[in-house]
Structure formats: C-alpha cells, structure tokens
C-alpha positions in Angstrom: -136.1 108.5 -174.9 -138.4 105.7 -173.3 -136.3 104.3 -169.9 -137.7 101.1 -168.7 -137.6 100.9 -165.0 -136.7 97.2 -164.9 -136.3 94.9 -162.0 -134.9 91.5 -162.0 -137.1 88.4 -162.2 -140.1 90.3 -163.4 -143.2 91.8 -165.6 -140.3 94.0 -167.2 -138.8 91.8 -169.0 -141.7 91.6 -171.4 -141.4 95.3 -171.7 -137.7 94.6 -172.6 -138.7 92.0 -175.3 -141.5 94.0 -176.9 -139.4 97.0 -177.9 -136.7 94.4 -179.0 -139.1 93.2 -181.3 -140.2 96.9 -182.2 -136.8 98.0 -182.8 -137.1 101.1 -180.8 -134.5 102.3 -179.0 -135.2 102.6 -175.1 -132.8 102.8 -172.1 -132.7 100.6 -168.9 -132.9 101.5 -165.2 -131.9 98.4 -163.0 -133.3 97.8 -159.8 -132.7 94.0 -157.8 -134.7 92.7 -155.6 -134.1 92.3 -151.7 -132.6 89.1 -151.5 -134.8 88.4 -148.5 -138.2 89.5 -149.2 -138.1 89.4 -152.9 -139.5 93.2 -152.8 -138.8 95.8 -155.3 -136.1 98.2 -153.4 -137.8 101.7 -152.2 -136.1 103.9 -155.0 -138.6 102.8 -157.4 -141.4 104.8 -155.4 -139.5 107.5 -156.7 -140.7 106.5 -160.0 -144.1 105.4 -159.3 -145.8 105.3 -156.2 -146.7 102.0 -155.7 -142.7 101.0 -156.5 -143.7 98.1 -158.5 -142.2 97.1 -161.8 -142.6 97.9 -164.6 -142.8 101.5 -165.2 -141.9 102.9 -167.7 -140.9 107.0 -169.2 -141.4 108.2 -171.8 -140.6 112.2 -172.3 -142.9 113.5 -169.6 -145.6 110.6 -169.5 -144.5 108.1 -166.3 -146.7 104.6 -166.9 -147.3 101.7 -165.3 -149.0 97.8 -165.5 -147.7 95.6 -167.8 -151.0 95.5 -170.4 -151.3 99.6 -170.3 -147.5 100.0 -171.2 -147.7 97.3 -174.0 -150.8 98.6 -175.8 -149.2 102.3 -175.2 -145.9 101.4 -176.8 -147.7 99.6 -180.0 -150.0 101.7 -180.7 -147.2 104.4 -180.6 -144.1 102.6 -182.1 -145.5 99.3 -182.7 -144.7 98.0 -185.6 -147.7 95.4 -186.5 -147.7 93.7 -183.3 -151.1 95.2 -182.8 -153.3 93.2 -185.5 -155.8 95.5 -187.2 -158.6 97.7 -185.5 -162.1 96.2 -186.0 -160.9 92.7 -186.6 -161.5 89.9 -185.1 -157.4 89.1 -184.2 -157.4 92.6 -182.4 -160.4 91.3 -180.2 -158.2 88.5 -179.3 -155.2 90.2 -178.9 -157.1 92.6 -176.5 -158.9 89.8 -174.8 -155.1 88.2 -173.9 -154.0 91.8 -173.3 -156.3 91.2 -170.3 -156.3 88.1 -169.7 -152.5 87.7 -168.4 -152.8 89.6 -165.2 -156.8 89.7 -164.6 -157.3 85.7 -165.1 -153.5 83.5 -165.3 -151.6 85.5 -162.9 -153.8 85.1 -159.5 -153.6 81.4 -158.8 -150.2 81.5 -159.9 -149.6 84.4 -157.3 -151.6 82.4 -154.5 -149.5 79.3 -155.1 -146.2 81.1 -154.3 -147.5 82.4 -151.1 -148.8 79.5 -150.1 -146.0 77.5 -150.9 -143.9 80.6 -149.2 -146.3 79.8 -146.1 -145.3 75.4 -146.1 -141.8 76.4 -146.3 -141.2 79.3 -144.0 -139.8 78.7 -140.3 -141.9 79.2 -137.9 -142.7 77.4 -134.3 -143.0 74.0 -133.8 -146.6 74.1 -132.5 -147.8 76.5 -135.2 -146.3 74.4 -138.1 -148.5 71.6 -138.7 -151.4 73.8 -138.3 -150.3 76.2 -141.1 -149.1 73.5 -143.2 -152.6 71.9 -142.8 -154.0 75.0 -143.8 -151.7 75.4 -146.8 -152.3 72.5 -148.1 -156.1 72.6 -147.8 -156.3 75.4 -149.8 -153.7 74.4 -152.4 -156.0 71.4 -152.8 -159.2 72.8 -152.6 -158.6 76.3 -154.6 -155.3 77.0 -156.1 -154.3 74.1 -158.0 -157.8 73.3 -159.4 -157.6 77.1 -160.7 -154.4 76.6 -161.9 -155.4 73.2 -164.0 -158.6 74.6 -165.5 -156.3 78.0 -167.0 -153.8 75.5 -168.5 -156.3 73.5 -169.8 -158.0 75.9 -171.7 -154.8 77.8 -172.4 -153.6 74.5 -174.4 -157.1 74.0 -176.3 -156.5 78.1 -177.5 -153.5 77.2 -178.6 -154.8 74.2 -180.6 -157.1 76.8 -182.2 -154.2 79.2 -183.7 -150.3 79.2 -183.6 -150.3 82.2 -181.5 -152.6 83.8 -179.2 -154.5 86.5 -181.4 -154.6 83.8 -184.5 -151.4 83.0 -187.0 -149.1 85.9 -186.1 -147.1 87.0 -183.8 -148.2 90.1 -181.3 -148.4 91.9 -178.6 -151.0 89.2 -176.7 -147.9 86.8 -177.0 -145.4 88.9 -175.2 -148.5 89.7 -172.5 -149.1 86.1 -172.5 -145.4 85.1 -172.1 -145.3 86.1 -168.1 -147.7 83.8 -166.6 -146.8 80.9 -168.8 -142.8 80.7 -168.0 -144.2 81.1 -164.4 -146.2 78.2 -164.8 -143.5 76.1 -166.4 -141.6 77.3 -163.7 -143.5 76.4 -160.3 -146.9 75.6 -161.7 -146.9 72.4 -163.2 -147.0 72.9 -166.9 -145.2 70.2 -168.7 -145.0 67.8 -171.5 -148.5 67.1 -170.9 -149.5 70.4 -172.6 -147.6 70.2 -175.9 -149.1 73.4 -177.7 -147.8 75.4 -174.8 -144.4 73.8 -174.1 -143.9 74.6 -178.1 -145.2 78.1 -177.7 -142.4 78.5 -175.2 -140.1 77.2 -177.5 -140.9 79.8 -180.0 -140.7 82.7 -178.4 -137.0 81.7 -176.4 -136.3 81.2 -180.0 -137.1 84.5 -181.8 -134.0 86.9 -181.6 -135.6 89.7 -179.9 -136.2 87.7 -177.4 -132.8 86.6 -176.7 -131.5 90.3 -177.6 -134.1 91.2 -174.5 -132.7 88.9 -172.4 -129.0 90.1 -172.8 -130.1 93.5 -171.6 -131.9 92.8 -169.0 -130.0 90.1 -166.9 -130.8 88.0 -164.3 -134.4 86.0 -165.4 -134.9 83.3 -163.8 -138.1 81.9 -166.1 -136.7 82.1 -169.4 
C-alpha cells in the first residue's frame, strides 16, 4: 500500500492528485505545519531525514522529491501519464519533470523570504535598512527572474495545450506547484491568459478536486 506522507500547503498535494488521476489506491499520513514558522513538524524525520514533504512508502521503498516520486509512481502504476519512451513528448515531459523545482521554484522561494524579511518585526533602527535591502534585491534579482519564467512559461503554453504537447501528463501535475504559487504571491494574472486557462483546467478535472477533498487545507488551489 503506497502512504503519502502529506503536509498541508505543500509539494504533496501533487502527489495526492497524480494517483487520483491514476486510480491507485494510496493512504494518507497528515502532518500541519507550525503555525509560526511554517516548518514541517519533527515526526516527519521519522520518515525521512530531511523531514520535508513529500515522501512517500511504498512496501519497503521510502522516497522522496516531488519529480523522483512522480516519475516512480508512473512508470509503476501510471496509467499514460507518461507519454511514450523515445518520443519527443516524453523529452518534454521530462524536461518539465525538471524544470518545476530546478528552474520555477527558486525565485518563487526567494520572494517569500524576502517578502517574510519586509514584513517581520524587528527594531526600529534595523528596519529601514533591511527593508532597503529587501527591496533592492527584489528589484534587482527576484522579480526580474520571476517575469522572464512567466514569460516563457506563457509562450510554451502557446506552443501546446499542455506541457509535454496535447495531452495531459505527469509534467502538468509537476508543473502545477510553482504556477498556483505564482498566481498566488507571484504576480501571474490575466496578463498571461494561456496560464490563467491552464489553471483552469486542471481545478477543473475531477481528480483534481477528488485530490483536494483528501488532502485538506490548500491554500493555492
């Protein structure tokens, strides 16, 4: 039996949605975050080390990162969310495999800190300076970053309804993370109707919605 390890307002959720779509039945482990720090809680270094989610089990194999557990579980249960070996969809899917967490998710992760940084108390004195600071680098770094992934992000999706080319897979569900993120605190908008509508399509499809009844609490749907 695969047991998803799933914390609230995370990565997991896609693991959650991917073996809705697979049909496969699974069970879920909740954890919630510390209300305060926003950190996974300690028993899930019982699971994994780095008590980080998700992890997944299944039988004696423990795995973990989002893009290793998707391509485990469809290539194992999948059923065609994986487009054909050798072709050139599978190239794309494994490029956006990638792509989610090596390319989209670091600005994205930079601008919540930095944002955490502007808004945190702190003393008087020490404010404007780290504020100053903030902001610079927002400017400078972050939200250029952040601007050129949408960008090209939009002009894939121009190329293809989905990410891999005209059906559905597994680099969607990858994909999903860093773009309800962006909608989220990022800036994506109107202004980037291909990927405003690929939103739209995947809150639509029912395993989505199934995933979202089991899991809970997700703030970026």
């Amino acid at each position: 039996m695969i047991t998803v390890h799933h914390l609230n307002n995370s990565r997991s959720q896609r693991i959650l949605w991917l073996l809705e779509e697979m049909g496969v039945e699974y069970q879920i482990q909740h954890y919630q975050r510390d209300p305060k720090t926003m950190l996974a809680p300690p028993e899930l270094r019982a699971v994994h080390p780095l008590g980080k989610s998700p992890v997944i089990t299944d039988g004696e194999l423990t795995l973990a990162e989002s893009g290793a557990i998707i391509e485990y579980l469809a290539e194992r249960y999948g059923q065609g969310l994986l487009p054909a070996a050798g072709t050139p969809e599978r190239l794309r899917c494994n490029y956006w495999l990638h792509f989610a967490e090596g390319s989209a998710m670091p600005p994205l992760l930079l601008k919540l800190v930095f944002d955490k940084i502007e808004s945190s108390p702190m003393p008087f004195f020490v404010k404007p300076i780290a504020r100053g600071i903030a902001g610079k680098v927002k400017r400078s770094f972050i939200n250029p970053a952040l601007r050129q992934n949408l960008d090209y992000l939009e002009g894939e999706l121009g190329k293809s309804e989905w990410f891999s080319g005209d059906s559905f897979s597994a680099a969607d569900i990858q994909m999903s993370f860093p773009l309800e993120a962006a909608s989220s605190r990022a800036g994506l908008d109107a202004s980037r109707p291909k990927l405003k509508a690929f939103l739209e399509r995947i809150h639509a499809r029912p395993a989505y919605q199934r995933a979202l009844q089991r899991g809970g609490e997700y703030a970026y749907a």
